[in-house]
N, CA, C and O atoms as CSV, one atom per row, in Angstrom:
chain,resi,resn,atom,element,x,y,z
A,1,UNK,N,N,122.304,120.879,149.393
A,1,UNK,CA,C,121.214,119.945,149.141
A,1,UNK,C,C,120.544,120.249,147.808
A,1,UNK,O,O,120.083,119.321,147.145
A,2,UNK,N,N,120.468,121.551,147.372
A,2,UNK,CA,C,119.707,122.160,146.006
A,2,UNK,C,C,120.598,121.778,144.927
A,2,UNK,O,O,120.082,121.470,143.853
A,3,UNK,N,N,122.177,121.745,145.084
A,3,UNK,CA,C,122.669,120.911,144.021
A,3,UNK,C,C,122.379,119.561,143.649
A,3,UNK,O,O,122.179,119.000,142.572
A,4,UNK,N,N,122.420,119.142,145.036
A,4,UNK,CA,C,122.265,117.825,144.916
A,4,UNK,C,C,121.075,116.990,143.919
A,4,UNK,O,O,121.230,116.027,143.168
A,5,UNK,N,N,119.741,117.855,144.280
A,5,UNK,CA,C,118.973,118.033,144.055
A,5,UNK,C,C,119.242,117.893,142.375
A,5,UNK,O,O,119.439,116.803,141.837
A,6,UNK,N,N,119.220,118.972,141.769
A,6,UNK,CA,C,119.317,119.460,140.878
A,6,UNK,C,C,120.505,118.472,140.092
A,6,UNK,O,O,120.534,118.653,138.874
A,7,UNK,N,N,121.486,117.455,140.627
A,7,UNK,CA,C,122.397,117.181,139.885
A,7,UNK,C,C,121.711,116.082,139.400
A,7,UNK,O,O,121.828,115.719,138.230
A,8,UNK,N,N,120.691,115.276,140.565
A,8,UNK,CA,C,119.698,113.991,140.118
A,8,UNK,C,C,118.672,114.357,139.365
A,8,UNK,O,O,118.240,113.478,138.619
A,9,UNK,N,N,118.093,115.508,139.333
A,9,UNK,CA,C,117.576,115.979,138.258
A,9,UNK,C,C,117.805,115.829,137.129
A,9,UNK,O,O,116.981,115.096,136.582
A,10,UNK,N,N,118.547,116.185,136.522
A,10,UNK,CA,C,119.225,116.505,135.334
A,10,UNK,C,C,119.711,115.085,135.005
A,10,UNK,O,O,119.544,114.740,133.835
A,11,UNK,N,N,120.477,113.906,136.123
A,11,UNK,CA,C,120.975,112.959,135.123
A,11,UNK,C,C,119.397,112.184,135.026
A,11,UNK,O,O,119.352,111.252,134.223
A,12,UNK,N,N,118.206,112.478,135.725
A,12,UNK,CA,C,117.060,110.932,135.512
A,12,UNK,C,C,116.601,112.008,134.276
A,12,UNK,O,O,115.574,111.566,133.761
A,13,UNK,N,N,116.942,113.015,133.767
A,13,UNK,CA,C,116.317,113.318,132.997
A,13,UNK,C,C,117.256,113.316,131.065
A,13,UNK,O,O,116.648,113.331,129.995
A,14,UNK,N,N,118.394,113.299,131.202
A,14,UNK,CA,C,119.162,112.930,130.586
A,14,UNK,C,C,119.113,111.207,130.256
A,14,UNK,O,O,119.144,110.591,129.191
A,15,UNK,N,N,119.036,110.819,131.478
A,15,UNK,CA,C,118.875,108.938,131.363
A,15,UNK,C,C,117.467,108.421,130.657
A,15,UNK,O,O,117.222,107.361,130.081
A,16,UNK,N,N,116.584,109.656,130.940
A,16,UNK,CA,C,115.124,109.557,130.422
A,16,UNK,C,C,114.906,109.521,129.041
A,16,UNK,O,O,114.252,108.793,128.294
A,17,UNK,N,N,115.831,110.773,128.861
A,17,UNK,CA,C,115.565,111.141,127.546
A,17,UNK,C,C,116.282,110.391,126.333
A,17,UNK,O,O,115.878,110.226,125.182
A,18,UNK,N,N,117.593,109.948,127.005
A,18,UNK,CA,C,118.360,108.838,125.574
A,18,UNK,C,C,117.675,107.747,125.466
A,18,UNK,O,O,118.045,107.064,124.511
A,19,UNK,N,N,116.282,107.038,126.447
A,19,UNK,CA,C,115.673,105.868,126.006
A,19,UNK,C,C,114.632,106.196,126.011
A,19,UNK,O,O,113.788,106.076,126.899
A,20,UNK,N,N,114.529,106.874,124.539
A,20,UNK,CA,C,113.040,107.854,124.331
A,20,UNK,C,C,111.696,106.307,123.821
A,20,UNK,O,O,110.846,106.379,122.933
A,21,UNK,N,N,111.817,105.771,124.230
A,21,UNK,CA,C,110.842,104.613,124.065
A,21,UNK,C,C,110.759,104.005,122.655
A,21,UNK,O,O,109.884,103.168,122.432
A,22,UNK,N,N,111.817,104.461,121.470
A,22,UNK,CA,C,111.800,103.976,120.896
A,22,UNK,C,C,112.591,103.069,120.167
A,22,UNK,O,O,113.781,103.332,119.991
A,23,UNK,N,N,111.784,101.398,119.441
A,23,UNK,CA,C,112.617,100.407,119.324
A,23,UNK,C,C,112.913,100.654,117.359
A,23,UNK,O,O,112.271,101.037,116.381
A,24,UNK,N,N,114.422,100.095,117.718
A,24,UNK,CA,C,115.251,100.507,116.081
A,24,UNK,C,C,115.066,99.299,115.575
A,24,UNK,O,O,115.520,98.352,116.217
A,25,UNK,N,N,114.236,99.001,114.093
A,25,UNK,CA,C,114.088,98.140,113.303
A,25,UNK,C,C,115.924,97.677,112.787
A,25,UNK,O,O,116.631,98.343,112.030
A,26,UNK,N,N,116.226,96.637,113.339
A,26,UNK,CA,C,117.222,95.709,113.013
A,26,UNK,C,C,117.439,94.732,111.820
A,26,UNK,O,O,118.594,94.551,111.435
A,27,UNK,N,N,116.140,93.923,111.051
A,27,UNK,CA,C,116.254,93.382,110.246
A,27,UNK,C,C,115.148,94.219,109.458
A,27,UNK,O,O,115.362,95.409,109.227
A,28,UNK,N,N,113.959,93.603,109.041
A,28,UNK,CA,C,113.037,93.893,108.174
A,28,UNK,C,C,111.654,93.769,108.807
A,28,UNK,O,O,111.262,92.781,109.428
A,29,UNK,N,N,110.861,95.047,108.546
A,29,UNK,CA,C,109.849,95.513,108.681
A,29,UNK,C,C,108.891,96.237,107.980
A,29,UNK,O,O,109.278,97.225,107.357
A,30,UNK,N,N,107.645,95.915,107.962
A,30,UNK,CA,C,106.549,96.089,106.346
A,30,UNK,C,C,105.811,97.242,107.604
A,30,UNK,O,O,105.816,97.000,108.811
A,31,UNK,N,N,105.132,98.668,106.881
A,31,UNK,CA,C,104.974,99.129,107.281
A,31,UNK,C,C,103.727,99.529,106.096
A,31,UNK,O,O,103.951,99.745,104.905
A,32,UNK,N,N,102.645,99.553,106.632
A,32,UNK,CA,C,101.339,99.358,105.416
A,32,UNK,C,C,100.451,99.973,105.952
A,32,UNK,O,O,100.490,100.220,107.157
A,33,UNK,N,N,99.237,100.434,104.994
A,33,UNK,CA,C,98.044,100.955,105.055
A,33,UNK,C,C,97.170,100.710,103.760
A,33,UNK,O,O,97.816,100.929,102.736
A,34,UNK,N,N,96.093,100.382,103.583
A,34,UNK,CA,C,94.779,100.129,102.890
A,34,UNK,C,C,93.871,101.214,102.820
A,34,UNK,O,O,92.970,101.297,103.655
A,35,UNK,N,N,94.057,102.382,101.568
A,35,UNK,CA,C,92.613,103.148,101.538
A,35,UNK,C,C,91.519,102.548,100.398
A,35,UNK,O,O,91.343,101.462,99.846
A,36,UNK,N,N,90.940,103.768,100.367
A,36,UNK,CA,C,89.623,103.393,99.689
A,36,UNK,C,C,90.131,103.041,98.107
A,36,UNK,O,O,89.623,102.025,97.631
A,37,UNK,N,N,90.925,103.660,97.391
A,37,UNK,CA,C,91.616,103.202,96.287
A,37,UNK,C,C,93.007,101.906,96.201
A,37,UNK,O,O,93.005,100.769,95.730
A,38,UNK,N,N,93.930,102.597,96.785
A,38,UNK,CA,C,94.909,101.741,96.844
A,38,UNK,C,C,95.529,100.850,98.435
A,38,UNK,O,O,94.973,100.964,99.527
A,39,UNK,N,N,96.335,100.302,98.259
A,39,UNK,CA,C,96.960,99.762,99.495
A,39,UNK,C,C,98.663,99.666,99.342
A,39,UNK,O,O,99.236,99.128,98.395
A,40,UNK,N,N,99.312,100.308,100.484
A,40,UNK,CA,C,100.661,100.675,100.099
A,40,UNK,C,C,101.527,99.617,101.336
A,40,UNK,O,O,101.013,99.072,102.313
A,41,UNK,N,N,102.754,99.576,100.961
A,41,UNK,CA,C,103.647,98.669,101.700
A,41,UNK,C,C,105.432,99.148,101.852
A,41,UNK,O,O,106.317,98.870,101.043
A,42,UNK,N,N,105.556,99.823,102.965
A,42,UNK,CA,C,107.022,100.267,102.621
A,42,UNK,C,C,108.099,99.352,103.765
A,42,UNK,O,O,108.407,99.676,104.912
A,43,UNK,N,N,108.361,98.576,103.267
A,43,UNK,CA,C,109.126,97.388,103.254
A,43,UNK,C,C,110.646,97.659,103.640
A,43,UNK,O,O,111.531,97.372,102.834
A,44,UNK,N,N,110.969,98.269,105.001
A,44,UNK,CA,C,112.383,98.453,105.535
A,44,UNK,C,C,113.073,97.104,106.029
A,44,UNK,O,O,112.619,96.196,106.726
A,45,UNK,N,N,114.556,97.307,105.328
A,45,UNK,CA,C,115.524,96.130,105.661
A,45,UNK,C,C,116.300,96.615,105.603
A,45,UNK,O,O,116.710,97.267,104.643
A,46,UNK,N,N,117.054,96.363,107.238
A,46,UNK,CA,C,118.087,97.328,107.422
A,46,UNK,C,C,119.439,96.937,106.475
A,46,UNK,O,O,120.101,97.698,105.770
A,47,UNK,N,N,119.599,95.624,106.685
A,47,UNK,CA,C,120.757,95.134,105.581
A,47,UNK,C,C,121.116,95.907,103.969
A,47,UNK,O,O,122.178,96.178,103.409
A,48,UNK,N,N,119.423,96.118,103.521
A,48,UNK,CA,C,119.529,96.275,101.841
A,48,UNK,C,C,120.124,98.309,102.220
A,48,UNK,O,O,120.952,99.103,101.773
A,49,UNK,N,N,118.990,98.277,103.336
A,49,UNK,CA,C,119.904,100.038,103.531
A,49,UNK,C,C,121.487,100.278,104.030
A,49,UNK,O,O,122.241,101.180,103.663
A,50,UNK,N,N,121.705,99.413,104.790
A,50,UNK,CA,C,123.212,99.533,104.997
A,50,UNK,C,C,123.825,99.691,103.629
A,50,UNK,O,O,124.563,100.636,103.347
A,51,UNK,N,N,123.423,98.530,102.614
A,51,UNK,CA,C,124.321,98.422,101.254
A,51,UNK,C,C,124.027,99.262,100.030
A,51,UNK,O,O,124.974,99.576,99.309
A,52,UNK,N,N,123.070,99.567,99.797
A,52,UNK,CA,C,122.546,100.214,99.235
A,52,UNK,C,C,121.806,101.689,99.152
A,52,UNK,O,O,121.570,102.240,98.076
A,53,UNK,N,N,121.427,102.334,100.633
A,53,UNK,CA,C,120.849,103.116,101.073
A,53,UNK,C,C,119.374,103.100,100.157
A,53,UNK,O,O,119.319,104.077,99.410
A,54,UNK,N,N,118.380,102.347,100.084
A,54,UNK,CA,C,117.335,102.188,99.471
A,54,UNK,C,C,116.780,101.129,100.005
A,54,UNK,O,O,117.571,100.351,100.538
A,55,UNK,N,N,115.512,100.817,100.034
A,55,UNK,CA,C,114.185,100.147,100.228
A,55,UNK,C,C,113.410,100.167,99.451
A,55,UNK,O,O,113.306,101.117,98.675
A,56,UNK,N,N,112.405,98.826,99.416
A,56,UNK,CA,C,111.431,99.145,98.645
A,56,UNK,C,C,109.989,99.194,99.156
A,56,UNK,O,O,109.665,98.716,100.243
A,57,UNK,N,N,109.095,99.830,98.272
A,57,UNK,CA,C,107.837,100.018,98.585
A,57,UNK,C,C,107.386,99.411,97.305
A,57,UNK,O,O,107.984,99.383,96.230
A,58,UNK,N,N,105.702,98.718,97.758
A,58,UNK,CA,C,104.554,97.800,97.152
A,58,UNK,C,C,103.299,98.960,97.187
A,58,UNK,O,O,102.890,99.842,97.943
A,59,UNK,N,N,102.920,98.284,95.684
A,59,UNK,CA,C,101.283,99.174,95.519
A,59,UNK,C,C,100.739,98.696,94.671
A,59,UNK,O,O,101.170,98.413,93.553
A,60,UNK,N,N,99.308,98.488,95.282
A,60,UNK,CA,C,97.989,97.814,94.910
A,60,UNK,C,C,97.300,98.477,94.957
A,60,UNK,O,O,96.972,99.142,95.940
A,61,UNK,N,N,96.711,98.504,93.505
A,61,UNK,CA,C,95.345,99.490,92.993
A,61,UNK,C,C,93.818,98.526,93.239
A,61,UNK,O,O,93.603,97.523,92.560
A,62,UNK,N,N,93.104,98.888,94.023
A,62,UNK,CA,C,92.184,98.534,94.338
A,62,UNK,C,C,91.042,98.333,93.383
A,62,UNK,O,O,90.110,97.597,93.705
A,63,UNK,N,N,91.070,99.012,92.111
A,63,UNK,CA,C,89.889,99.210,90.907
A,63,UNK,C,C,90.492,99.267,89.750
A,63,UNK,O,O,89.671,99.521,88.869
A,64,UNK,N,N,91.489,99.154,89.379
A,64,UNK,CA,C,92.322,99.469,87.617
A,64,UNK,C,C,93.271,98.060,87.975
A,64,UNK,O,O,93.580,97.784,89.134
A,65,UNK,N,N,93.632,97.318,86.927
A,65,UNK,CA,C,94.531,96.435,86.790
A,65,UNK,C,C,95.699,97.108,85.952
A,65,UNK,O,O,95.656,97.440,84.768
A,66,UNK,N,N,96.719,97.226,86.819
A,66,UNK,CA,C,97.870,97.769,86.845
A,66,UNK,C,C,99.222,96.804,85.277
A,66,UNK,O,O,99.627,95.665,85.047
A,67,UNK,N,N,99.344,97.847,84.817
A,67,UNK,CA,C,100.066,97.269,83.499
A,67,UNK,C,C,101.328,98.558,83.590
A,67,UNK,O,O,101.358,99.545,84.326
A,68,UNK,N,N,102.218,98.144,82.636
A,68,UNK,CA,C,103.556,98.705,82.212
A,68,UNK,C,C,103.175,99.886,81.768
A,68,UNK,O,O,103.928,100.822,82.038
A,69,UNK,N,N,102.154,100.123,81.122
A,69,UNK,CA,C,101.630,101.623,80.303
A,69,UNK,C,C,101.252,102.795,81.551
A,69,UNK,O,O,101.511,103.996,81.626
A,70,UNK,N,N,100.579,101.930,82.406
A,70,UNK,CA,C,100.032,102.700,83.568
A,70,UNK,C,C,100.742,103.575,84.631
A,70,UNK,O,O,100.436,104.467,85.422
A,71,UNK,N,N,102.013,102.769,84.203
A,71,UNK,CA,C,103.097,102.985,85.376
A,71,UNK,C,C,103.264,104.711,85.688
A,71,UNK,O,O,103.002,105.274,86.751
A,72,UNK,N,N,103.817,105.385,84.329
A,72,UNK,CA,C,103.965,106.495,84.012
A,72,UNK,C,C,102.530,107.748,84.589
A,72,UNK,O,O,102.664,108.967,84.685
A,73,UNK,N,N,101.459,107.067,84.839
A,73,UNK,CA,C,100.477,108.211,86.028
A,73,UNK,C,C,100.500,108.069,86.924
A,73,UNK,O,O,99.676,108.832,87.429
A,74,UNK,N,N,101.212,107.207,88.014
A,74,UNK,CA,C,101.380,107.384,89.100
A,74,UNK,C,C,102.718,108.035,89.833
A,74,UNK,O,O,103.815,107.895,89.293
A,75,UNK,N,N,102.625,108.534,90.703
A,75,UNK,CA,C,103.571,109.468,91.430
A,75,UNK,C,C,103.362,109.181,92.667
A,75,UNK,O,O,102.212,109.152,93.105
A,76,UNK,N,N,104.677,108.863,93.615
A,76,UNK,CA,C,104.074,108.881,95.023
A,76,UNK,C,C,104.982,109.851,95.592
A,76,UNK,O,O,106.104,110.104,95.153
A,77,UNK,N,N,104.439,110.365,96.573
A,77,UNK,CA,C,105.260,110.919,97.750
A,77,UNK,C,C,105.284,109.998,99.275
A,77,UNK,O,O,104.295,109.516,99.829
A,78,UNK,N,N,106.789,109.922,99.765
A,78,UNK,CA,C,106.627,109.192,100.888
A,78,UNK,C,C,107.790,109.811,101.748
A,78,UNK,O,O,108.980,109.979,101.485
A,79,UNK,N,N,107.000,110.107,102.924
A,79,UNK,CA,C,107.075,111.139,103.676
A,79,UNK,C,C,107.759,110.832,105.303
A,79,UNK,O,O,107.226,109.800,105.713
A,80,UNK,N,N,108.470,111.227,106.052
A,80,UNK,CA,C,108.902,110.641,107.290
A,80,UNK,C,C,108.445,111.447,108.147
A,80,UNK,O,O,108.325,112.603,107.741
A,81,UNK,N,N,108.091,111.206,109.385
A,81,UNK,CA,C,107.378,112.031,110.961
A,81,UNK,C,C,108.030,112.942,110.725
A,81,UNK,O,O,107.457,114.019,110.892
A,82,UNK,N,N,109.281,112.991,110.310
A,82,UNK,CA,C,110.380,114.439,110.876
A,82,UNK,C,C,109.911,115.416,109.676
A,82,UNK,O,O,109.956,116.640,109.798
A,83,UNK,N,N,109.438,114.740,108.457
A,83,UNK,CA,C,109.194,115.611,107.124
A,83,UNK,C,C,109.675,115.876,105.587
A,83,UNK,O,O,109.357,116.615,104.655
A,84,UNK,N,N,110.784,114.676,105.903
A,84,UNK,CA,C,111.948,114.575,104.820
A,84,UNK,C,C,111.160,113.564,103.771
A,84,UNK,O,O,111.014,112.355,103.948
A,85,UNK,N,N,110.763,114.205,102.823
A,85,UNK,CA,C,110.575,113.694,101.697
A,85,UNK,C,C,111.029,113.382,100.436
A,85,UNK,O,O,111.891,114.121,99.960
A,86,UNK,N,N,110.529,112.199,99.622
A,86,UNK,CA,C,111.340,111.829,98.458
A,86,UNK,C,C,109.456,111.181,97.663
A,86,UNK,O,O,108.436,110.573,97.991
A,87,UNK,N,N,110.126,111.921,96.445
A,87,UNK,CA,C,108.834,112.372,95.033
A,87,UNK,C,C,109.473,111.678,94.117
A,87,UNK,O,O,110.700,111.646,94.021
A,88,UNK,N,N,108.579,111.006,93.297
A,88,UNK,CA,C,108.643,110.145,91.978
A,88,UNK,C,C,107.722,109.776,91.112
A,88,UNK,O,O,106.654,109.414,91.604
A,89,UNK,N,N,107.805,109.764,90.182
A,89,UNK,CA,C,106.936,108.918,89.268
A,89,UNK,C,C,107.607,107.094,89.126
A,89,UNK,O,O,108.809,106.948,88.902
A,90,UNK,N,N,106.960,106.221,89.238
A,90,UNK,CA,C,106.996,104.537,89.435
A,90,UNK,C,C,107.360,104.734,88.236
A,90,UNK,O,O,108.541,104.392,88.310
A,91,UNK,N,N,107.216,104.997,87.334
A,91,UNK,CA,C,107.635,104.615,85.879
A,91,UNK,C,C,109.363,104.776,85.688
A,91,UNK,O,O,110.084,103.924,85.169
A,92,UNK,N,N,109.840,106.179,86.285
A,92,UNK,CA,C,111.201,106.291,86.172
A,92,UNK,C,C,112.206,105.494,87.255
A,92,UNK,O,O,113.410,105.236,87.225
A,93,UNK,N,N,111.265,105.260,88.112
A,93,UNK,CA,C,112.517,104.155,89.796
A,93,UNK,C,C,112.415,102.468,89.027
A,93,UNK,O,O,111.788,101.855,88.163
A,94,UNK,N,N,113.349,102.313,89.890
A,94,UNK,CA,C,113.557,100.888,89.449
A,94,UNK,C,C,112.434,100.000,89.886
A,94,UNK,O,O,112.222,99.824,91.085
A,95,UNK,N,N,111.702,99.428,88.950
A,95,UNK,CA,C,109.986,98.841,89.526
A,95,UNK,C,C,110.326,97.370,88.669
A,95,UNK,O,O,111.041,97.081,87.709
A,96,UNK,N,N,109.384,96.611,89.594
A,96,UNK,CA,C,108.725,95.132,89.484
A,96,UNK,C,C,107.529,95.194,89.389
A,96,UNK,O,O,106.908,95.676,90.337
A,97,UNK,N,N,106.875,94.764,88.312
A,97,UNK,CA,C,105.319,94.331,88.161
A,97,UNK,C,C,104.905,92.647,88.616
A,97,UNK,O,O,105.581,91.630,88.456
A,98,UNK,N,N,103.602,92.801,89.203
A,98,UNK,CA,C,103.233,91.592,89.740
A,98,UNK,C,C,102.015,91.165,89.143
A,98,UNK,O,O,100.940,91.597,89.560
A,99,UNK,N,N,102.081,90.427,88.288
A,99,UNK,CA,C,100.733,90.328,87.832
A,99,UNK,C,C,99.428,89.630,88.355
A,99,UNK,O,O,98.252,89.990,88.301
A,100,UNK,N,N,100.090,88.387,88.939
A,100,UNK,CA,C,99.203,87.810,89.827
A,100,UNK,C,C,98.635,88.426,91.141
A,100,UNK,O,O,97.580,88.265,91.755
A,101,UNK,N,N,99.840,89.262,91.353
A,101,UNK,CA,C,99.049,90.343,93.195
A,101,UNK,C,C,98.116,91.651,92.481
A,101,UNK,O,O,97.298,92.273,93.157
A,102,UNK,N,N,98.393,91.979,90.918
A,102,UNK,CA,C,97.732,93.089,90.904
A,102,UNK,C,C,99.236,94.262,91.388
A,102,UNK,O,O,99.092,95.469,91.196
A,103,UNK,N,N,100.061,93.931,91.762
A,103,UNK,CA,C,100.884,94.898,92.714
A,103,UNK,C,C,102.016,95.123,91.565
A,103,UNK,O,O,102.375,94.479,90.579
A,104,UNK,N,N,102.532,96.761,92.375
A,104,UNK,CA,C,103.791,97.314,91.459
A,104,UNK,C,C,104.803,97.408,93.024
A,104,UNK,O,O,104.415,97.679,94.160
A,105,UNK,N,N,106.251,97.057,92.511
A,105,UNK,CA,C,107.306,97.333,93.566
A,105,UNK,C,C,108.327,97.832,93.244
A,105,UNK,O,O,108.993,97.231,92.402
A,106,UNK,N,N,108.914,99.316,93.876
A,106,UNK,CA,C,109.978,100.125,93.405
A,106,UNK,C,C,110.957,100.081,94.506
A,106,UNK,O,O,110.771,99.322,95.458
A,107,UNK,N,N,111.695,100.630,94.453
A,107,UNK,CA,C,112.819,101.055,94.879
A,107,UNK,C,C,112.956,102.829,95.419
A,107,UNK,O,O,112.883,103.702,94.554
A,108,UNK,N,N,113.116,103.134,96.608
A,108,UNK,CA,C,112.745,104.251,97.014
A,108,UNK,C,C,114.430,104.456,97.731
A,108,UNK,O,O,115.066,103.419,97.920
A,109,UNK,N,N,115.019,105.676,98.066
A,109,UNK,CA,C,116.362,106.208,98.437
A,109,UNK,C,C,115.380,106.556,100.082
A,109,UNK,O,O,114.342,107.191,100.270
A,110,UNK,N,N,116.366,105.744,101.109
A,110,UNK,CA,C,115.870,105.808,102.529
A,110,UNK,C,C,116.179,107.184,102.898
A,110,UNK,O,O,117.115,107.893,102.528
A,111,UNK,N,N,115.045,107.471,103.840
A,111,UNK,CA,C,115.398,109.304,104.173
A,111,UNK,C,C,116.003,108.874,105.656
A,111,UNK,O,O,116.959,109.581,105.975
A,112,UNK,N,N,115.646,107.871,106.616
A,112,UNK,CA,C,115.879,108.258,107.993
A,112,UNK,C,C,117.398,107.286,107.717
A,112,UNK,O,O,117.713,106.545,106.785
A,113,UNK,N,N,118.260,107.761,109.228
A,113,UNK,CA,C,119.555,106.720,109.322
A,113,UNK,C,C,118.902,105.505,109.470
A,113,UNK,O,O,118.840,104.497,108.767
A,114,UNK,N,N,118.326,105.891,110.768
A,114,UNK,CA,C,117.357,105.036,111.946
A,114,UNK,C,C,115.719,104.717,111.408
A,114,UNK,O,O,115.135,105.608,110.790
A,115,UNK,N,N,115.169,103.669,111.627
A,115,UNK,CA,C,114.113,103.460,111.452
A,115,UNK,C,C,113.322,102.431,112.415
A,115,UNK,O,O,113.471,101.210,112.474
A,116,UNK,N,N,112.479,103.216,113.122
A,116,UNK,CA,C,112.131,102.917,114.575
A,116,UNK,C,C,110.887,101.975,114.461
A,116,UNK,O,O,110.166,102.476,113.599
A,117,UNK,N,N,110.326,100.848,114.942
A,117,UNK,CA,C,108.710,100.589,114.685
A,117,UNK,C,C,107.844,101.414,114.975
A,117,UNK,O,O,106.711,101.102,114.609
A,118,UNK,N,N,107.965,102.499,115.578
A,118,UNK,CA,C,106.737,103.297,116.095
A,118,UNK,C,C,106.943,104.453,114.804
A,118,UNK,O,O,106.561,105.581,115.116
A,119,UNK,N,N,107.290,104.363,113.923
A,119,UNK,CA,C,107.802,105.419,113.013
A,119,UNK,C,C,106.024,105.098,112.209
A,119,UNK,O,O,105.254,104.140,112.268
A,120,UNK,N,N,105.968,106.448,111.509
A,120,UNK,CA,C,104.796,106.171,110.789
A,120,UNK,C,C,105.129,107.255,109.744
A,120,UNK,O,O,105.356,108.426,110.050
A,121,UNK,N,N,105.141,106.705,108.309
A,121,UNK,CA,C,105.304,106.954,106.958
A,121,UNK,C,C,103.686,107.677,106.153
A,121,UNK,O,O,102.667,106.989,106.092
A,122,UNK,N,N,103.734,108.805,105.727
A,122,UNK,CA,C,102.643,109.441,104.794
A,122,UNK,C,C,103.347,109.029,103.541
A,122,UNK,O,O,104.531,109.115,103.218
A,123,UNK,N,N,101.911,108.385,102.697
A,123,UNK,CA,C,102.514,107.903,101.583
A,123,UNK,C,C,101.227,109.004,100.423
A,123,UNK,O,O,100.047,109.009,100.774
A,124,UNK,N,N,101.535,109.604,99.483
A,124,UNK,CA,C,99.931,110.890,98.995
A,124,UNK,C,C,100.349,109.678,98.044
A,124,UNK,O,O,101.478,109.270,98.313
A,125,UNK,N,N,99.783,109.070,97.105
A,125,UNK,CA,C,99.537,108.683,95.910
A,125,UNK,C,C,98.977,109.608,94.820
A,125,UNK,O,O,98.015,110.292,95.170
A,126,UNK,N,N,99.435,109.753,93.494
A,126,UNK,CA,C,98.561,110.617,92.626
A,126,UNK,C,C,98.766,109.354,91.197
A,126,UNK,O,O,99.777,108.784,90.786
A,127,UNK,N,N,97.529,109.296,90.814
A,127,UNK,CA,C,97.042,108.530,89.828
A,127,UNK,C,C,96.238,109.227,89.040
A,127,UNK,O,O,95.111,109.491,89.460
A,128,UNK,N,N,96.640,109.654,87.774
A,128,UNK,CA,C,95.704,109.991,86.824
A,128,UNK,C,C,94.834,111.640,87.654
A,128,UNK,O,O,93.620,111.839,87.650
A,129,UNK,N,N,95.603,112.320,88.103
A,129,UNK,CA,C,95.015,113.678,88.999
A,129,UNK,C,C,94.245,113.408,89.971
A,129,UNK,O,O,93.819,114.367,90.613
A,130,UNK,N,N,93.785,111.856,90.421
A,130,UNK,CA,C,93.305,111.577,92.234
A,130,UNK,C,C,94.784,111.332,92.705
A,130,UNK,O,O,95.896,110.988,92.305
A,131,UNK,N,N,94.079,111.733,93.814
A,131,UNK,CA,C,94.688,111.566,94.900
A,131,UNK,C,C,94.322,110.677,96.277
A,131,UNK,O,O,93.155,110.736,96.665
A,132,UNK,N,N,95.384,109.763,97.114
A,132,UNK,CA,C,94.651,109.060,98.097
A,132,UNK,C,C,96.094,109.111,99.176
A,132,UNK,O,O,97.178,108.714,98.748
A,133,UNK,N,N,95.911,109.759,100.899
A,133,UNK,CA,C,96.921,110.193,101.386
A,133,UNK,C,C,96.845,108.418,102.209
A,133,UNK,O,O,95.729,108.046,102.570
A,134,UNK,N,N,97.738,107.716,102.376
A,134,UNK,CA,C,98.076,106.756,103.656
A,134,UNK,C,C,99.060,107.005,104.749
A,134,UNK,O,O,100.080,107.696,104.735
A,135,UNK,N,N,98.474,106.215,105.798
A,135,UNK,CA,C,99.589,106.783,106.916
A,135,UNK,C,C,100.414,105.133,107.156
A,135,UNK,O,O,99.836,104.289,107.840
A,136,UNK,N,N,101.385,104.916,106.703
A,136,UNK,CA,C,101.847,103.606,106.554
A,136,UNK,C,C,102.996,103.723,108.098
A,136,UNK,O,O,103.906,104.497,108.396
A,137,UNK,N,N,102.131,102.079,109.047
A,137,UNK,CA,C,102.621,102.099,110.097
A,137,UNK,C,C,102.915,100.468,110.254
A,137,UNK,O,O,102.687,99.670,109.345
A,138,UNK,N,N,103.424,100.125,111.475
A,138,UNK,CA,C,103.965,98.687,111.575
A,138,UNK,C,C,102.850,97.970,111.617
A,138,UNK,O,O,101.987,98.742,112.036
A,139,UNK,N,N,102.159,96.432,111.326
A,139,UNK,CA,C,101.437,96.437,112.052
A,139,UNK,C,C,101.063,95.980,113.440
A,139,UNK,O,O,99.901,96.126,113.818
A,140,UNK,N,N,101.652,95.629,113.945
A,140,UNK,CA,C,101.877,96.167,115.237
A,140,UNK,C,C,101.429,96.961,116.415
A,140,UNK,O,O,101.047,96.699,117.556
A,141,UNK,N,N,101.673,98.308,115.516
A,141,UNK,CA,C,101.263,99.698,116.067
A,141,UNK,C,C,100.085,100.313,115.859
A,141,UNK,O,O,99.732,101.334,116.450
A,142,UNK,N,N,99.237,99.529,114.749
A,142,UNK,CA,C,97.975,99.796,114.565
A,142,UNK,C,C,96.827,99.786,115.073
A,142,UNK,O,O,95.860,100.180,114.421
């Protein structure tokens, strides 16, 4: 009976554990946060990562109007739950300026295979030696 026991054990807990509650972003999903300086947008599509292994991320400066010269003081770090990070300066990744949003959009190398909606992204911004940390999540999950 203690096997028995023990054998249903183990599979509701095995069965438990492969549908760890989380759902895998299939097409495209914006994953954002708004601080007191800027507002960030990391923009997963699973398609452009299949082909490319890259995504892009959006950023809006809340107080400076963002130009081509400017590009070169900002640096972001963007960060995954597990910890795997990828560092840049916007000036050297492949970027789009927006003049009418105020917004800059790069091109970032995806760290996870998988990218879940409940996933939540640290994005540190450094501009000109500030700093402003975001926790970029679905919104959704907010």
């Amino acid at each position: 009976m203690k096997k028995v026991l023990l054998v249903a054990f183990v599979f509701i807990c095995i069965v438990g554990c492969s549908f760890g509650g989380k759902t895998a972003v299939e097409g495209q999903a914006v994953f954002s946060d708004k601080g007191k300086e800027w507002s960030a947008e990391y923009i997963y599509d699973h398609k452009l990562y299949q082909e490319r292994k890259t995504n892009w991320v959006r950023l809006g400066p809340k107080s400076i109007k963002i130009t081509p010269e400017q590009l070169k003081y900002i640096t972001v770090e963007l960060q995954t739950g597990e910890g795997d990070t990828v560092t840049g300066n916007v000036k050297a990744m492949v970027n789009k300026l927006d003049d009418k949003d105020n917004t800059v959009s790069f091109l970032v190398g995806t760290l996870n295979d998988r990218t879940y909606k409940e996933d939540v992204f640290k994005m540190r911004i450094i501009y000109k030696n500030e700093e402003e940390v975001l926790n970029l999540k679905l919104a959704e999950n907010k």
